[in-house]
N, C-alpha and C positions, 0 to 999 in steps of 0.2 A: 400374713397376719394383719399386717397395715390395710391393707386393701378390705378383709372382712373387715376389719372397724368402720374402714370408711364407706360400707357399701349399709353396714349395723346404723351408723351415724350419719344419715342422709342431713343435708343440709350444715351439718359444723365441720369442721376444722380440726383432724385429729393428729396430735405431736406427741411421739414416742420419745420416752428420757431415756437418752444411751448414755446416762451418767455425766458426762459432763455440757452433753449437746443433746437441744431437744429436735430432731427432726421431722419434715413431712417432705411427703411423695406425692409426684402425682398430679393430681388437679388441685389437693390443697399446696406443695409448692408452689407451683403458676398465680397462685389465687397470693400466697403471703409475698412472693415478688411484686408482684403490682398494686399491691397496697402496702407491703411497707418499706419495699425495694430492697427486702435479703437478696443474697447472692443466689442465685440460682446456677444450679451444674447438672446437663443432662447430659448421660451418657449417648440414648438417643433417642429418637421422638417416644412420646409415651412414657420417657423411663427418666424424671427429671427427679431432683431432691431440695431442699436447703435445710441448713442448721445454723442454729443459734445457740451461743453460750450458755449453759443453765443458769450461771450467776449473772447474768443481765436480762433476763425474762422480764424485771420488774419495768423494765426501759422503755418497751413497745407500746 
């Protein structure tokens, strides 16, 4: 599902709200790592994630 938004969303940055965590996959993980230094966790190459608390979104 993530990956059609992201392929729908060329160019942004797309973060799914799993209720308490917003995450992304993918090249938009790698991309929010290196700019705002989330933790990044890949299982393995190509298959990376991060999330972020919903109630501190306003913080980034």
């Amino acid at each position: 599902m993530m990956e059609l938004l992201q392929v729908k969303n060329k160019g942004k940055i797309v973060l799914c709200n799993t209720g308490n965590f917003y995450i992304a996959i993918g090249k938009d993980a790698v991309l929010l790592n290196e700019l705002l230094g989330l933790k990044l966790g890949c299982l393995k190459p190509e298959m990376c994630k991060v999330s972020y608390l919903t109630q501190n979104i306003t913080n980034l």
